[in-house]
C-alpha positions as CSV (number, residue, x, y, z in Angstrom):
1,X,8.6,16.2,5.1
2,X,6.6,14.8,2.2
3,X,3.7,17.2,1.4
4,X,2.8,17.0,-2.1
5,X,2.2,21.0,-3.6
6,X,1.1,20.4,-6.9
7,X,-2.1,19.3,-8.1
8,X,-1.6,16.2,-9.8
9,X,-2.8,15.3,-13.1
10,X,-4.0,11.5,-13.1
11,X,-3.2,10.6,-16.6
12,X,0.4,11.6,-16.3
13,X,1.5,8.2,-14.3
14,X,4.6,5.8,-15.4
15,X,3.7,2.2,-14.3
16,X,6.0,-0.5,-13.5
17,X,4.5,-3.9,-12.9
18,X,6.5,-6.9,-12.5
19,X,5.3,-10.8,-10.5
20,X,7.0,-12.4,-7.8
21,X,8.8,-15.4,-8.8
22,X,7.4,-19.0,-7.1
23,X,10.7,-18.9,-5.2
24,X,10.2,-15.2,-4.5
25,X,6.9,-15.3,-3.5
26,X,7.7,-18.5,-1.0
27,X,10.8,-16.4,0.1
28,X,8.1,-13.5,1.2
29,X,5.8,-15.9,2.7
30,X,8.8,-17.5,5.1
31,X,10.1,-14.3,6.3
32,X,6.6,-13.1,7.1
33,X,6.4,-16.5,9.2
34,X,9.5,-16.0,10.8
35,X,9.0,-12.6,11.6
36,X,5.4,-13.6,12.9
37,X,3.7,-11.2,10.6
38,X,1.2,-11.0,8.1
39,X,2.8,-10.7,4.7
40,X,1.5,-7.1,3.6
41,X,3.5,-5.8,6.6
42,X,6.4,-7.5,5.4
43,X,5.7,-5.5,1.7
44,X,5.0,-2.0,4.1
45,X,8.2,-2.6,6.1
46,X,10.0,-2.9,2.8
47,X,8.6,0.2,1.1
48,X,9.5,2.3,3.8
49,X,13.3,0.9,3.6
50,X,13.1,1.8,0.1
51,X,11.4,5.3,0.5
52,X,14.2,6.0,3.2
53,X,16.4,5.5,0.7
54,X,14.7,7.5,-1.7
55,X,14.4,10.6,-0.1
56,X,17.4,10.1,2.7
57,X,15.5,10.3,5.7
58,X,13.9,8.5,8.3
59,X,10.8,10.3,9.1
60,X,8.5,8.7,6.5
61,X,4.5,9.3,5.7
62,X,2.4,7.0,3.5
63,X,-0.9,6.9,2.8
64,X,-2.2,3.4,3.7
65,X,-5.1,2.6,2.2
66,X,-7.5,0.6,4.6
67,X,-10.8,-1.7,3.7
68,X,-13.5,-0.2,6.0
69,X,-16.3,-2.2,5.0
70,X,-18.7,-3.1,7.6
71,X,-17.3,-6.1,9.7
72,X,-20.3,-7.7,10.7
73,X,-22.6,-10.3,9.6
74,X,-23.7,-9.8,5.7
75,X,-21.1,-6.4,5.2
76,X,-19.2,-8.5,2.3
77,X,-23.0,-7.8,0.6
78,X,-22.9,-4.7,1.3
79,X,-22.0,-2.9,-2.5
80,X,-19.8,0.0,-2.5
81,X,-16.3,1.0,-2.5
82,X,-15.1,1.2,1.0
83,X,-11.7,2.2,1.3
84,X,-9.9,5.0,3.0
85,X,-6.1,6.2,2.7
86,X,-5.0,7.0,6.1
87,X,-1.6,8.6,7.1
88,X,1.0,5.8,8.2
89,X,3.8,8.2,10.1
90,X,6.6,5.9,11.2
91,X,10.8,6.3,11.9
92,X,12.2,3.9,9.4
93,X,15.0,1.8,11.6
94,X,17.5,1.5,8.0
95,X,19.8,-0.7,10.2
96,X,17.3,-2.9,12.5
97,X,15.0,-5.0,9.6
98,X,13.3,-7.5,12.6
99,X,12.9,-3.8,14.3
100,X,11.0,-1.8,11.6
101,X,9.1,-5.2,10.9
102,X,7.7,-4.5,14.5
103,X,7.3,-1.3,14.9
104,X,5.2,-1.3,10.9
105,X,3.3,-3.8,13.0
106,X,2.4,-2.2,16.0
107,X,1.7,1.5,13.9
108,X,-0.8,-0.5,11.3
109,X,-3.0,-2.1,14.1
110,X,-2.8,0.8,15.9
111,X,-4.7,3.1,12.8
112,X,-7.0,0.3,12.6
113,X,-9.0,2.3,15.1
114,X,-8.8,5.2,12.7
115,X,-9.9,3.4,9.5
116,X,-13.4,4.9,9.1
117,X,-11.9,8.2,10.0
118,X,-11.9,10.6,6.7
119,X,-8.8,11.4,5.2
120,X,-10.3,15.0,4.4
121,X,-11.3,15.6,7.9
122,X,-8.0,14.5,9.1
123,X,-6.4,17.8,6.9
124,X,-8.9,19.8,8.3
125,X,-8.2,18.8,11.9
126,X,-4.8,19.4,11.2
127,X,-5.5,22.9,9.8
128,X,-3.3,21.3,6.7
129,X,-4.2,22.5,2.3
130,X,-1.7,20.3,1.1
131,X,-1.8,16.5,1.4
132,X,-0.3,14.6,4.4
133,X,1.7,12.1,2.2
134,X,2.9,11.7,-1.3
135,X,4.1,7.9,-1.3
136,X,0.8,5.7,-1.2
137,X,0.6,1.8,-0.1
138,X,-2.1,-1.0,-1.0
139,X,-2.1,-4.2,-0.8
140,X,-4.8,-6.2,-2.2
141,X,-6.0,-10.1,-1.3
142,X,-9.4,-10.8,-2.4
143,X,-10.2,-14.4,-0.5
144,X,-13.7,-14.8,-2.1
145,X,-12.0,-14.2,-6.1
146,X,-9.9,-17.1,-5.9
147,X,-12.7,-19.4,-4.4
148,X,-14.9,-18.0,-7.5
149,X,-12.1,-18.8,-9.9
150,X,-10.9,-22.2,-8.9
151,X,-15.2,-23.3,-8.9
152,X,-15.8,-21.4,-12.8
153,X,-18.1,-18.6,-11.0
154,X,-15.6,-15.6,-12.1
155,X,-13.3,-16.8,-15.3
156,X,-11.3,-13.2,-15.7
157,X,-10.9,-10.3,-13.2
158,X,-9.7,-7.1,-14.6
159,X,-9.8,-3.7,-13.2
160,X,-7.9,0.0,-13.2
161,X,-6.9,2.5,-10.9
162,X,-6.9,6.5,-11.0
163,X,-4.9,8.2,-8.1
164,X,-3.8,11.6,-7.1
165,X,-1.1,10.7,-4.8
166,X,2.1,10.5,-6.7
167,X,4.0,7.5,-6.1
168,X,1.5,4.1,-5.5
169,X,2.9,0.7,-4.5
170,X,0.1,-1.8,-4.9
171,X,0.7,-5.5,-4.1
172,X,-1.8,-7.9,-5.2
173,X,-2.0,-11.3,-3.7
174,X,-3.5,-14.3,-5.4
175,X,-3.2,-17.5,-4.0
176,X,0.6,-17.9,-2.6
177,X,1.9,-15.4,-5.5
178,X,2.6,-11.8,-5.7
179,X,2.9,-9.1,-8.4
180,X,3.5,-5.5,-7.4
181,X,3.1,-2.6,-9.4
182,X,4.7,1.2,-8.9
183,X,2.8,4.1,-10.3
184,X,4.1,7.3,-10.5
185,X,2.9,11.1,-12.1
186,X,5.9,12.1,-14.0
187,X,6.7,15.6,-12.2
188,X,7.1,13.5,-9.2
189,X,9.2,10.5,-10.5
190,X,10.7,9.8,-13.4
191,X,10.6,6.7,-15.9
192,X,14.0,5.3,-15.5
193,X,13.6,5.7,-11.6
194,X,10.6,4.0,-11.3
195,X,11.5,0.9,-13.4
196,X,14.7,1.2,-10.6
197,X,12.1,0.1,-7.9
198,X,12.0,-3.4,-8.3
C-alpha cells in the first residue's frame, strides 16, 4: 500500500524532463486511436505499468489531478486555480495492455463525478492522517494557449510547480507533441532512478 509517512520537504525534488520525438508523439496519438481513447489515458495506463513495476504489485493508487472549473457558459473567465488531486485506485493488468487501457478508462470517467470532491475531506471520511497516494499524475493540454500563440496574443508561457506528493508525472501537450517530466523528493526516489523513468 502506498501511504506516504513523512512530511515532505518541496525543495528536495530531482526532475527529469525529456520531449516526445515527432515519431514518438504520432506513435502515442495512433495507439490512443486504436485503442479508442483519449491520449492522457494512454500516458495513465502507462504510468501504472511502470509503477507496478516499481513497487512489484498490482494494487496501485495515484493521485489524479482533475480541472474542476466550472463547466458552464463563461467558467473559462472565471480566475482561479481549480484543480483537485483525487485518488485513482486501480488493479494494474501487467499482462493485458488493451485491458488496463480500459479499465484506466472506465475508473477516470467514473471519478469524474468526484472531481469537486476535496481531497482533505476524502482523508477525513476515511478516518486516514497520512496521504492516500504517493505517485501523482497530470496531464496538461491547454486548447486556448496554442490558439493565443499561433495569432501573437501570448509569445512565451512559462510556469513552476511545488508539490508534496513524492513522485509527479506531468505530461504536457502542445499541439500534436509531448514532453513529460518526473519529479521526485529525494527520500522517496533517487537521482539515477528517476532519470531510469524514461
Amino acid at each position: 500500500e502506498f501511504v506516504n509517512k513523512n512530511k515532505v520537504d518541496v525543495d528536495d525534488f530531482y526532475q527529469s524532463t525529456y520531449s516526445l520525438s515527432d515519431e514518438e508523439s504520432r506513435m502515442m496519438l495512433s495507439l490512443s486511436h486504436h485503442f479508442k481513447t483519449s491520449v492522457d489515458v494512454l500516458f495513465l495506463s502507462l504510468y501504472q505499468l511502470l509503477l507496478a513495476t516499481f513497487f512489484n504489485q498490482k494494487d496501485i493508487v495515484i493521485g489524479l489531478v482533475v480541472n474542476n472549473r466550472l463547466e458552464r457558459e463563461g467558467g473559462d473567465r472565471l480566475f482561479g486555480l481549480h484543480l483537485n488531486t483525487i485518488p485513482l485506485r486501480q488493479t494494474v493488468e501487467v499482462s493485458d495492455l488493451a485491458k488496463q487501457i480500459a479499465t484506466t478508462a472506465l475508473k477516470k470517467e467514473q471519478l469524474h463525478a468526484y472531481k469537486a470532491y476535496p481531497y482533505a475531506k476524502i482523508k477525513s471520511d476515511l478516518n486516514f492522517d497520512t496521504d492516500v497516494y504517493s505517485c501523482g499524475f497530470n496531464y496538461i493540454h491547454f486548447h486556448i494557449r496554442e490558439g493565443q500563440q499561433k495569432s501573437g496574443t501570448v509569445i512565451d508561457l512559462a510556469g513552476f510547480e511545488k508539490t508534496n506528493i513524492p513522485l509527479m508525472m506531468d505530461v504536457s501537450r502542445n499541439s500534436n507533441c509531448f514532453s513529460v517530466n518526473f519529479a521526485g523528493n529525494s527520500q522517496f526516489i533517487d537521482l539515477s532512478t528517476i532519470n531510469r523513468l524514461r
